[in-house]
N, C-alpha and C positions, 0 to 999 in steps of 0.2 A: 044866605050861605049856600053854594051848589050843593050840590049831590054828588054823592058817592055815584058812579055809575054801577050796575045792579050785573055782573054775568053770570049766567047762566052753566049748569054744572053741566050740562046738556052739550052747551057752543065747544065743550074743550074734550069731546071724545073723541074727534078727526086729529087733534092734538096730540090726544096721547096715542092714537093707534100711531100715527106717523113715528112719532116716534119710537116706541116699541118695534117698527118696524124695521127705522131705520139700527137701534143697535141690534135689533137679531140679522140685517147685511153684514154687518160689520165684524158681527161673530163669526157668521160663516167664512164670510171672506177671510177673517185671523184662521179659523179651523181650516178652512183647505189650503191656506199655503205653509201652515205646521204639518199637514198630511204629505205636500208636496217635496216639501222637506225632509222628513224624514224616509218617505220612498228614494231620494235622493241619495241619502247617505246611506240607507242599503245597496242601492245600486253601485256607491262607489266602491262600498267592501267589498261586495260579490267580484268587483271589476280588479281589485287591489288582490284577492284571493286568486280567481283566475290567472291574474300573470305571474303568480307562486309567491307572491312579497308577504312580508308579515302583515298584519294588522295594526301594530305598532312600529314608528309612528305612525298615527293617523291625521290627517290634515282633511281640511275641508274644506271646499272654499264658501259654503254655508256656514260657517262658522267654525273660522279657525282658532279662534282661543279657547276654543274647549278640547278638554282633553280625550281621548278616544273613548271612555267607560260612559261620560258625563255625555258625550255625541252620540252614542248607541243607548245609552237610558230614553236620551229626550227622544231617539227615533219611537222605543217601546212605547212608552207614554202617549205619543201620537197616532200610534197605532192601534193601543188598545181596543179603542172605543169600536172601532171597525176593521175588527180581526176576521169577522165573516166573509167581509167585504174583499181587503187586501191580506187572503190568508198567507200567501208565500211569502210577500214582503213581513208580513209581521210575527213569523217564525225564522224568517231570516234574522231580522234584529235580535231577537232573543239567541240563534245560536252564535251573533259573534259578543252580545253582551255577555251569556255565556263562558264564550272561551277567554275574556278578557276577566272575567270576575275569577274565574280558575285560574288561571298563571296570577292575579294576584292574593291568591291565597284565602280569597273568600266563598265559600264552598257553599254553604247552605244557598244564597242567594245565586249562585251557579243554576248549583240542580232547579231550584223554582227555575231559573229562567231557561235549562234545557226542558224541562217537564212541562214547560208551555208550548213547546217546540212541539214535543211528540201527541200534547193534545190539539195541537192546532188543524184545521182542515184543511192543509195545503196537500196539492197533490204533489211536493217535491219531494220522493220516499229518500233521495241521496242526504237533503240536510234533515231529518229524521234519523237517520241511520249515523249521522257523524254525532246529532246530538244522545242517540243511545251509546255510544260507543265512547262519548266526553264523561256520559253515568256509568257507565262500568268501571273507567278508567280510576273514578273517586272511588266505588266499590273496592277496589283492589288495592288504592293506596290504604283502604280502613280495611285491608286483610277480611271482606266482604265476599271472598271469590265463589261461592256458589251466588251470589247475588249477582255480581259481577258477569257469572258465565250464563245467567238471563237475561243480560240486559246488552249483552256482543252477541247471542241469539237473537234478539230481536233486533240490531243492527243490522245482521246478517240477511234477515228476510225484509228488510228494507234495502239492503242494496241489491238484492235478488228481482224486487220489483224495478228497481231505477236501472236495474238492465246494469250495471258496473258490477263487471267479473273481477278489476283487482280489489279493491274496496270491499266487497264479498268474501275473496282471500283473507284478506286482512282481518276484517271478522273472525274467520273461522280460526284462524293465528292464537287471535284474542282468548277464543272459547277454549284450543288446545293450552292456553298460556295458564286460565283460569283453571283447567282440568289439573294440571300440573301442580299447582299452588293447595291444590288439596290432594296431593299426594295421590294422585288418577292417574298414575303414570303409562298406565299401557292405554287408556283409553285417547290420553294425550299424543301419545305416541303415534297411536293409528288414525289418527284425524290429523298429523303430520303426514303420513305418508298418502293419506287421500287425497290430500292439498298436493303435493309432490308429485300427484299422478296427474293429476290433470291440471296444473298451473304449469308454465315453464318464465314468467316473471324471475327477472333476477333479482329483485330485492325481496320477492316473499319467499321464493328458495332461501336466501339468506335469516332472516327472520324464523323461518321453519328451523335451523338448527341452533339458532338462540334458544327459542321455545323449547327444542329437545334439551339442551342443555342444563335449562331448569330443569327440566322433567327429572332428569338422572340426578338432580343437586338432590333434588327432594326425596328420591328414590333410596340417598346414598348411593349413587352407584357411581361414586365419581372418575373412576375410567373413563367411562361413558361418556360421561360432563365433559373430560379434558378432550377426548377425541370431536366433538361436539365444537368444540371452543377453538381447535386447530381447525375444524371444513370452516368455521366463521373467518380466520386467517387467512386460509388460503383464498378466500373471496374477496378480500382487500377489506373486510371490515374492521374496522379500528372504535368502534363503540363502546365507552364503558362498562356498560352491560355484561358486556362477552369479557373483557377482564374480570371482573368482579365475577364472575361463576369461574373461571378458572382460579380466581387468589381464591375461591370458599374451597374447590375442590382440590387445587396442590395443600391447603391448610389441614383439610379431613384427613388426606393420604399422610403428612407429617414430613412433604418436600418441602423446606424452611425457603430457600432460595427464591423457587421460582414464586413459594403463594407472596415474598415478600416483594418481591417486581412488578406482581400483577396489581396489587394492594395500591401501590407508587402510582402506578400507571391510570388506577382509576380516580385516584386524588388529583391527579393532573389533570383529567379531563373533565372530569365528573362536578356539576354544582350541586345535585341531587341531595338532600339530607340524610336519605333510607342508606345511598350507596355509599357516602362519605362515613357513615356512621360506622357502617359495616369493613370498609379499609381499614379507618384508625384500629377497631376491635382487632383486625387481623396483625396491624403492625406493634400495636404494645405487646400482641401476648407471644412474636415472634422473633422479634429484632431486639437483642441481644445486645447491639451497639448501641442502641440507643441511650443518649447520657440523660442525666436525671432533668436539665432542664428542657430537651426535645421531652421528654414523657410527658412530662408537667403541659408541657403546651397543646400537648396531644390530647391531653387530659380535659384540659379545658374545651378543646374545641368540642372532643366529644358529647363533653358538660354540657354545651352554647347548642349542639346539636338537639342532643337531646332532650333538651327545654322547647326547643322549636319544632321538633317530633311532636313532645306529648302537647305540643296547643296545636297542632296541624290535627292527630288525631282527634281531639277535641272537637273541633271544625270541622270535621269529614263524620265524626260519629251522628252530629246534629245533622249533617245532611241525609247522610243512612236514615234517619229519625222519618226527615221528610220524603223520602223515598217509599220509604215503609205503608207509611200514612195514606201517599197517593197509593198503591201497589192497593191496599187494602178498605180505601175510601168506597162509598157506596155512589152510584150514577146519581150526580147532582141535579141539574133543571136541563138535563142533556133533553130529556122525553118533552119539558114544555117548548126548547126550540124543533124539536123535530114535531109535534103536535100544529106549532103556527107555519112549520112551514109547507107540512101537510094541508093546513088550510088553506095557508096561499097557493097551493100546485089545485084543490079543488075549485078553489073561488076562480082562477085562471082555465079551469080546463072544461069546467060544466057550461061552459056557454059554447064553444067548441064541440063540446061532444055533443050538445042539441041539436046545433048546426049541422054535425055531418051525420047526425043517426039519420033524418031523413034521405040524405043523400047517398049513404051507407045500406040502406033499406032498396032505396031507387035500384043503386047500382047490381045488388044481390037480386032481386026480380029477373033484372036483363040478363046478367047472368044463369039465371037459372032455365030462363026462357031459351036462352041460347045453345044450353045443355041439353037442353030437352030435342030443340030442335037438331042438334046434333045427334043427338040417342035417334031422333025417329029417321032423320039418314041413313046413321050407319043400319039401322034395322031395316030398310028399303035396300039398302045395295047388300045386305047380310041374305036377304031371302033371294034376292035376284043372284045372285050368287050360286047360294043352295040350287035353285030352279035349272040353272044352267048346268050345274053338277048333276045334277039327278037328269036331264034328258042327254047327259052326257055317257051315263053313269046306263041309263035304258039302251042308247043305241051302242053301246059298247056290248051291251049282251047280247043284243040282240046279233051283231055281229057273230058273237064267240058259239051264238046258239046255233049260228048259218054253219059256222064253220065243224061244230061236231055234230050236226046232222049230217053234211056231208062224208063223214071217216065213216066207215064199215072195218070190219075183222078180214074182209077180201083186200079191199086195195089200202092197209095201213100199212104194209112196207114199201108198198112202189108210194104212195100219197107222201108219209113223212122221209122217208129215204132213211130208215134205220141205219141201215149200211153205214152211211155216209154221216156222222154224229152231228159235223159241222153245218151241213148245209138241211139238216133237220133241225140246229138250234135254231139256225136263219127263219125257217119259215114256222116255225111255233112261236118265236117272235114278232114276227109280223104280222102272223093271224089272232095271237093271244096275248096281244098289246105287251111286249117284252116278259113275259113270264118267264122265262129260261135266268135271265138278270138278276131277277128279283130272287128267283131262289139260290141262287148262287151267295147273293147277297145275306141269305140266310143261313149259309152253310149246307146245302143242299148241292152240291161240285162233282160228285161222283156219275158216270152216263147210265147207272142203271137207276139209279136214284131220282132222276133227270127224267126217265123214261117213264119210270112209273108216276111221277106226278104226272105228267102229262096225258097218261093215260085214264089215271082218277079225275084231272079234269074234264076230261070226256067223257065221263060216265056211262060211254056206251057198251062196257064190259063188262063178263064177270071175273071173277078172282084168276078162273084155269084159262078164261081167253088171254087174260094181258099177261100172267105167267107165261104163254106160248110165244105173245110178241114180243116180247122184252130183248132176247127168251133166256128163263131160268126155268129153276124146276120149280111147284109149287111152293115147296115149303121156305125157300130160299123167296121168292116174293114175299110172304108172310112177313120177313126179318124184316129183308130190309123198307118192307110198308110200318112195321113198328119202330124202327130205327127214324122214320121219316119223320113219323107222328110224335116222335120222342124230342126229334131237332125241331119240330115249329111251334111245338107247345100248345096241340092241339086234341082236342078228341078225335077215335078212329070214324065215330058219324059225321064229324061235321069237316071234314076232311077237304071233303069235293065242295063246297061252300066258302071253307076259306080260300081254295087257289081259286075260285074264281072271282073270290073279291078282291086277293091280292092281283089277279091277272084285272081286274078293272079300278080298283082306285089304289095300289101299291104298297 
């Protein structure tokens, strides 16, 4: 009988690694073209949004039989996993699943997926800003409006960063809109005229007086509202909106006519629940003519409404719920990613910084050497400097000392030519390195003033000689020698000291 052949549990480990290896290719390879994919179909929304088109329909040529919710889920989904990685793409998917889970009436899974939007680490602050501004928008349908006017403030300082000044506007619209809706009417009001001063946008001007409009609904001040409601007219606006504050405020004042046209007019344009609701209320309790089976019908609709209200609020209370929740949730494993990736920037940078501390160390020696050698320059041309001032500074006196040896009390009218003022300033400047200049320069202008410095630079006088060539009387030199000593800001000893230091270094 053969034998079994005998293998080895050993022979089959290149077996299984192969294999093992090959389906972890194969995964990867499925994982990056489900990433490649879904980067895709955010790139076409982004592309579809840019040239103003809805989102709906959405077609795709990755896969056209799904429908746009179901095409934007599977982007999220493929993104998850590397939201670090691809953070703009996968905040992007989340705000147009988002705004697709909103227009169809599914609110709580909205806000999750805008509230992954504004945690995500994309630096795109513009779709952060439109996804706070899709949460306030649910805040306000759930009569949430202080909530609401936190969450268009922080839209606000998202578009403030993405540099979009009308976006911005429109923000601050939101928050005057918000302010309003809790009866903040003046504060509403004046964060209207803010916007008004510095926007000149034609559609936020317009907007700005919708928002005043409410403001005055809420105020009761419905004059206000109706004049409010005509600048929205005269701008070519035709928005239900702006009827419906006009049919609430011709109904408050008790003109049956007009609030019953405006009522009409917002039924015909309007698909809204809140606003439709708000019409039929205004046209049962007005219109007169109405026969008993329009009432009835009216009745119902409102009935159908307001069934579909109170599950809407429903829907939006649970997402307030989860609003709540994050607003008040404690920092999750934010601290263990910022912990590993602190580790990755050390593990990355300590070998680096071993590397150039030596070189960091080298370069600062030369440096310092260089400095030095610089310091001992400028201290070599500093003294050489000095040295040439100071033998500069000797034969300059030695000069001035030639020159008032030579003056006497005999020939110091014919020597300086008293007489002659001008051609004595001449040669006291030329002998006493321009000192006439300088005291001039110091307010020193007058010729007797002029004469007596010049004298006490000489020092070869006493008080009654240069009184005589001046010539004044004594007591009159005395003045004006303390007048002199009063303009240089000098003592009367060191008088003859300082002109002849101004007369040799200035």
């Amino acid at each position: 009988m053969p034998r079994t052949p005998h293998i080895s549990p050993l022979s089959l480990r290149p077996l299984i690694f192969a294999g093992a290896l090959l389906l972890l290719c194969l995964s990867s390879c499925s994982r990056v073209q489900s990433i490649y994919e879904a980067r895709t179909i955010v790139a076409e929304a982004d592309s579809l949004r840019n040239a103003g088109q809805s989102l709906s329909p959405f077609t795709f040529h990755l896969s056209p039989s799904k429908s746009d919710s179901t095409t934007i889920a599977s982007a999220v989904s493929a993104l998850e996993p590397l939201r670090l990685i691809y953070p703009t793409a996968y905040a992007h998917a989340n705000y147009y699943y988002g705004r697709l889970l909103r227009e169809a009436g599914n609110h709580p899974e909205a806000m999750l997926a805008f509230l992954r939007v504004v945690h995500s680490r994309t630096k795109d602050h513009a779709i952060k800003g439109r996804s706070y501004c899709n949460i306030g928008i649910m805040c306000g349908l759930a009569t949430e409006h202080e909530l609401a006017y936190d969450m268009y403030e922080r839209s606000a300082e998202e578009f403030l960063k993405a540099q979009d000044s009308i976006a911005y506007y429109y923000a601050l619209i939101d928050m005057a809109f918000a302010l309003a809706e809790q009866k903040r009417k003046d504060e509403a009001v004046s964060m209207t005229n803010k916007i008004e001063a510095e926007c000149r946008d034609y559609y936020v001007l317009t907007k700005i007086w919708e928002t005043r409009a409410d403001a005055y609904i809420q105020a009761q001040m419905y004059d206000s509202a109706i004049y409010c409601v005509r600048q929205l007219q005269s701008r070519g606006n035709q928005e239900p909106t702006g009827f419906l504050y006009a049919a609430q405020a011709y109904n408050n004042l008790g003109v049956r006519d007009s609030a019953l046209y405006y009522a009409n007019r917002v039924l015909q344009l309007s698909d809204f629940y809140g606003d439709r609701f708000n019409a039929l209320y205004i046209l049962t309790h007005n219109d007169s003519t109405i026969n008993t089976e329009e009432i009835l019908r009216m009745t119902s609709d409102r009935t159908d409404i307001q069934m579909d209200y109170t599950e809407v609020r429903a829907d939006l209370s649970h997402a307030i719920q989860l609003l709540e929740q994050d607003l008040s949730r404690k920092p999750n494993l934010t601290w263990l990613w910022a912990t590993l990736a602190t580790l990755c920037i050390i593990a990355t940078s300590t070998s680096i910084y071993i590397r150039k501390k030596k070189a960091k160390h080298q370069l600062i020696s030369q440096q310092v050497e260089a400095l030095q050698q610089t310091r001992d320059s400028l201290s070599a041309q500093t003294r050489q400097i000095e040295n040439e001032q100071k033998l500069r500074q000797e034969k300059m006196l030695a000069e001035i000392e030639l020159f008032c040896n030579s003056i006497t009390e005999e020939n110091m009218k014919k020597e300086l030519c008293w007489i002659d003022f001008t051609q004595m300033c001449t040669i006291v400047n030329q002998r006493m390195f321009g000192l006439v200049d300088k005291l001039k320069a110091r307010g020193i202008t007058s010729m007797t003033e002029i004469r007596i410095c010049v004298l006490l630079a000489l020092d070869r006088f006493n008080a009654k000689q240069m009184a005589n060539v001046v010539p004044c009387t004594y007591d009159s030199f005395k003045t004006t020698k303390s007048l002199i000593v009063k303009k240089l800001n000098v003592s009367r000893e060191n008088i003859h000291s300082y002109l002849i230091n101004l007369a040799v270094g200035g």
